[in-house]
N, C-alpha and C positions, 0 to 999 in steps of 0.2 A: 370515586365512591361518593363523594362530598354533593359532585356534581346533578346526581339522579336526585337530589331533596330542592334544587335549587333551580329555578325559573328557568326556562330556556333561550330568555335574554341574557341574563345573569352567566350564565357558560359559556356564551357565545362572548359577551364583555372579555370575560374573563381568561380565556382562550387566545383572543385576539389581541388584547390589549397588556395583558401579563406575561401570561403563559408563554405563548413562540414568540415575542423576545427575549424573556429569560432564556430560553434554548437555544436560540439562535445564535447569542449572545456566549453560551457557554461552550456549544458547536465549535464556532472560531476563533476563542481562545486555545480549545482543546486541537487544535485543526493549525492555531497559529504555534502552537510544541511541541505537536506530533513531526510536523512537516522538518525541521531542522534536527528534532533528535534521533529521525529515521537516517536521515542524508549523512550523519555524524558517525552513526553508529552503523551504515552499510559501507562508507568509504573506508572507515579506518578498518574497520573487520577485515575487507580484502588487504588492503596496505599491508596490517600485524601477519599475514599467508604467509609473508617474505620473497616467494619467486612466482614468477608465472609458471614454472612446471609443476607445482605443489598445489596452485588457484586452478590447474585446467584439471591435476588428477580428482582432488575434488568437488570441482565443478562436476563434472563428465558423473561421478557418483553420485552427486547428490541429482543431477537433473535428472540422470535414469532412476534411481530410487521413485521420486517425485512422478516421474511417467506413469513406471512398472503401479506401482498405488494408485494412482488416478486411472488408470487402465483397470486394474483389479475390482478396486470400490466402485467403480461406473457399472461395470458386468455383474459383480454380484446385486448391487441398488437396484439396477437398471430391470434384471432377471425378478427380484426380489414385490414389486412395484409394476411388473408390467399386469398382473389381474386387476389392478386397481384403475387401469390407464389402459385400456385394447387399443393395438394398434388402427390406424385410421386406412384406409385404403387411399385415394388418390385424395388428399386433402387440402386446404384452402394454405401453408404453407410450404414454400420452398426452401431450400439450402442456397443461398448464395455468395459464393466465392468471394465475391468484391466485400460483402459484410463483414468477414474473419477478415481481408485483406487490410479493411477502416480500423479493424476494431485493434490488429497486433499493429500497424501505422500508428493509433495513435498513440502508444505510449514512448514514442519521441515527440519530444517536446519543441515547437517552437522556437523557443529562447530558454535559457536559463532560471528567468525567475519567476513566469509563468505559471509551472508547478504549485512553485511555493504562495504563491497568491493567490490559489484557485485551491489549496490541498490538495492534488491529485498524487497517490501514494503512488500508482505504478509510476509514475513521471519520475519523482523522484527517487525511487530506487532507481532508474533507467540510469539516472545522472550520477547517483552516487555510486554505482557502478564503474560506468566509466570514467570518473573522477578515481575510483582506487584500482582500477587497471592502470591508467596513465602514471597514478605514482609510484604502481608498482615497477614499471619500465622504468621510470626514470631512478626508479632505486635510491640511494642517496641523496641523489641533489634536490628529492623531494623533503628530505628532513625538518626542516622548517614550517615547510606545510601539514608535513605528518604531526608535527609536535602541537601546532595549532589547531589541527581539527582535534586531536586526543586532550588537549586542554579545554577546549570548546565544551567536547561530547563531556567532557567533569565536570562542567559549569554548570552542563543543563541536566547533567542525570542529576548532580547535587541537587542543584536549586530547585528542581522541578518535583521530587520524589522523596523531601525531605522537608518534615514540617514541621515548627517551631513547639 
Protein backbone atom coordinates (compact mmCIF):
# COMPACT_ATOMS: atom_id res chain seq x y z
CA UNK A 1 0.00 0.00 0.00
CA UNK A 2 2.96 2.20 1.23
CA UNK A 3 4.63 1.21 -1.86
CA UNK A 4 2.45 2.91 -4.72
CA UNK A 5 3.47 6.77 -2.99
CA UNK A 6 7.02 5.73 -3.19
CA UNK A 7 9.72 5.85 -6.12
CA UNK A 8 10.10 2.98 -7.99
CA UNK A 9 13.86 2.76 -7.01
CA UNK A 10 12.79 3.01 -3.40
CA UNK A 11 10.58 -0.52 -3.74
CA UNK A 12 12.85 -2.10 -5.73
CA UNK A 13 15.63 -1.19 -2.63
CA UNK A 14 13.31 -2.10 -0.48
CA UNK A 15 12.02 -5.42 -1.83
CA UNK A 16 15.39 -6.49 -2.41
CA UNK A 17 17.37 -5.62 0.16
CA UNK A 18 14.69 -5.92 3.16
CA UNK A 19 11.87 -7.49 2.31
CA UNK A 20 12.87 -11.17 0.81
CA UNK A 21 15.39 -11.44 3.40
CA UNK A 22 13.21 -10.97 6.11
CA UNK A 23 11.06 -13.90 4.44
CA UNK A 24 13.30 -15.86 3.44
CA UNK A 25 14.80 -15.63 6.76
CA UNK A 26 11.38 -16.49 8.41
CA UNK A 27 10.63 -19.28 5.57
CA UNK A 28 13.48 -21.34 7.27
CA UNK A 29 13.14 -20.79 10.49
CA UNK A 30 9.43 -21.63 10.01
CA UNK A 31 10.63 -24.76 7.52
CA UNK A 32 13.53 -25.34 10.17
CA UNK A 33 10.16 -26.43 13.03
CA UNK A 34 7.97 -27.52 10.65
CA UNK A 35 10.15 -30.29 9.35
CA UNK A 36 11.06 -32.15 13.06
CA UNK A 37 7.62 -31.38 14.60
CA UNK A 38 5.89 -33.26 11.42
CA UNK A 39 8.40 -36.24 11.63
CA UNK A 40 7.67 -36.30 15.59
CA UNK A 41 4.19 -36.17 15.47
CA UNK A 42 3.51 -38.60 12.22
CA UNK A 43 6.00 -41.39 13.77
CA UNK A 44 4.72 -41.39 17.16
CA UNK A 45 1.02 -41.15 15.95
CA UNK A 46 1.39 -44.59 14.16
CA UNK A 47 3.65 -45.96 17.16
CA UNK A 48 0.55 -44.80 19.94
CA UNK A 49 -1.96 -47.36 16.89
CA UNK A 50 -0.42 -50.28 19.04
CA UNK A 51 -0.53 -53.14 16.43
CA UNK A 52 -0.30 -53.28 12.71
CA UNK A 53 -3.75 -54.84 12.38
CA UNK A 54 -5.49 -51.75 13.95
CA UNK A 55 -2.57 -49.23 11.60
CA UNK A 56 -3.71 -51.38 8.23
CA UNK A 57 -7.76 -51.40 9.42
CA UNK A 58 -7.36 -47.62 9.53
CA UNK A 59 -5.14 -47.07 7.08
CA UNK A 60 -7.30 -49.04 4.31
CA UNK A 61 -10.26 -46.30 5.78
CA UNK A 62 -8.77 -43.48 5.92
CA UNK A 63 -7.01 -43.92 2.16
CA UNK A 64 -10.38 -44.83 0.70
CA UNK A 65 -12.21 -42.08 2.55
CA UNK A 66 -9.34 -39.70 1.11
CA UNK A 67 -9.81 -41.47 -2.63
CA UNK A 68 -13.74 -41.70 -2.46
CA UNK A 69 -13.46 -37.44 -1.74
CA UNK A 70 -10.83 -36.71 -4.06
CA UNK A 71 -12.85 -38.75 -6.66
CA UNK A 72 -16.03 -36.97 -5.55
CA UNK A 73 -14.86 -33.09 -5.30
CA UNK A 74 -12.76 -33.60 -8.69
CA UNK A 75 -16.17 -34.71 -10.59
CA UNK A 76 -18.28 -32.36 -9.02
CA UNK A 77 -15.31 -29.14 -9.53
CA UNK A 78 -14.36 -30.63 -12.43
CA UNK A 79 -18.29 -30.76 -13.95
CA UNK A 80 -18.82 -27.60 -12.04
CA UNK A 81 -15.81 -25.41 -13.92
CA UNK A 82 -15.78 -27.12 -17.29
CA UNK A 83 -18.03 -23.91 -19.05
CA UNK A 84 -15.41 -21.78 -17.75
CA UNK A 85 -12.53 -24.00 -19.40
CA UNK A 86 -14.07 -25.98 -23.04
CA UNK A 87 -12.46 -28.79 -23.47
CA UNK A 88 -9.41 -28.50 -26.15
CA UNK A 89 -9.59 -31.01 -29.09
CA UNK A 90 -6.06 -32.42 -30.00
CA UNK A 91 -4.05 -30.01 -27.76
CA UNK A 92 -0.34 -28.89 -27.30
CA UNK A 93 -0.35 -31.24 -23.92
CA UNK A 94 0.17 -34.69 -23.28
CA UNK A 95 -0.37 -37.16 -20.27
CA UNK A 96 2.81 -38.87 -19.57
CA UNK A 97 3.43 -41.92 -17.64
CA UNK A 98 7.15 -41.50 -16.73
CA UNK A 99 5.89 -37.78 -15.12
CA UNK A 100 3.34 -39.39 -12.42
CA UNK A 101 6.13 -42.25 -12.27
CA UNK A 102 9.07 -38.99 -11.21
CA UNK A 103 6.70 -37.27 -9.47
CA UNK A 104 5.14 -40.47 -6.78
CA UNK A 105 9.40 -41.68 -6.96
CA UNK A 106 10.23 -38.70 -5.61
CA UNK A 107 8.92 -38.76 -2.42
CA UNK A 108 11.54 -41.40 -1.27
CA UNK A 109 14.12 -39.75 -0.23
CA UNK A 110 17.80 -40.11 -1.00
CA UNK A 111 19.13 -40.38 2.51
CA UNK A 112 17.72 -39.53 5.61
CA UNK A 113 18.41 -35.91 6.23
CA UNK A 114 17.89 -34.57 2.90
CA UNK A 115 14.37 -33.98 3.77
CA UNK A 116 14.91 -32.16 6.60
CA UNK A 117 17.47 -29.70 4.99
CA UNK A 118 15.55 -28.98 1.95
CA UNK A 119 11.86 -29.02 3.90
CA UNK A 120 10.42 -31.22 1.78
CA UNK A 121 7.09 -32.31 3.92
CA UNK A 122 5.99 -35.31 1.63
CA UNK A 123 9.75 -36.81 2.24
CA UNK A 124 9.37 -36.58 5.56
CA UNK A 125 6.09 -38.04 6.23
CA UNK A 126 7.60 -40.88 3.87
CA UNK A 127 10.10 -41.29 6.63
CA UNK A 128 8.15 -40.91 9.54
CA UNK A 129 6.16 -43.27 8.47
CA UNK A 130 8.19 -45.79 7.97
CA UNK A 131 10.15 -45.04 11.05
CA UNK A 132 6.50 -45.70 13.15
CA UNK A 133 5.72 -48.98 11.03
CA UNK A 134 9.28 -50.30 12.12
CA UNK A 135 8.55 -49.51 15.84
CA UNK A 136 5.42 -50.68 15.57
CA UNK A 137 6.90 -54.35 14.41
CA UNK A 138 9.37 -54.09 16.78
CA UNK A 139 6.77 -53.49 19.58
CA UNK A 140 8.50 -53.16 22.68
CA UNK A 141 12.08 -53.18 22.26
CA UNK A 142 11.23 -50.04 20.48
CA UNK A 143 10.36 -48.38 23.94
CA UNK A 144 13.04 -46.18 24.36
CA UNK A 145 12.74 -44.84 21.17
CA UNK A 146 9.13 -44.51 21.47
CA UNK A 147 9.66 -42.54 24.70
CA UNK A 148 12.29 -40.17 23.05
CA UNK A 149 10.51 -39.26 20.09
CA UNK A 150 7.12 -38.47 22.50
CA UNK A 151 9.59 -36.38 24.81
CA UNK A 152 10.96 -34.72 21.81
CA UNK A 153 7.55 -34.11 20.07
CA UNK A 154 6.78 -32.17 24.13
CA UNK A 155 9.84 -30.21 23.80
CA UNK A 156 8.83 -28.85 20.52
CA UNK A 157 5.06 -28.60 20.64
CA UNK A 158 5.92 -26.79 24.22
CA UNK A 159 8.58 -24.61 23.20
CA UNK A 160 7.43 -23.92 19.83
CA UNK A 161 3.57 -23.03 20.44
CA UNK A 162 3.90 -21.43 23.86
CA UNK A 163 4.95 -17.91 24.32
CA UNK A 164 6.34 -16.10 27.24
Amino acid sequence: MVSSFLPEKTVNFLSEEMITPVFDTFMGLLSAVAGPLIFLSVAGGIYNIGDIATLGKVGKRMIGRFLWMTLIFTTVFGIAILPLFPLAGSGGSSFRLSELLEMVLGIVPDNFFTPFLEGNPLQIIFLAALTGMAMLILGNRAGIVSLFLEQANVIILHHFTTFP
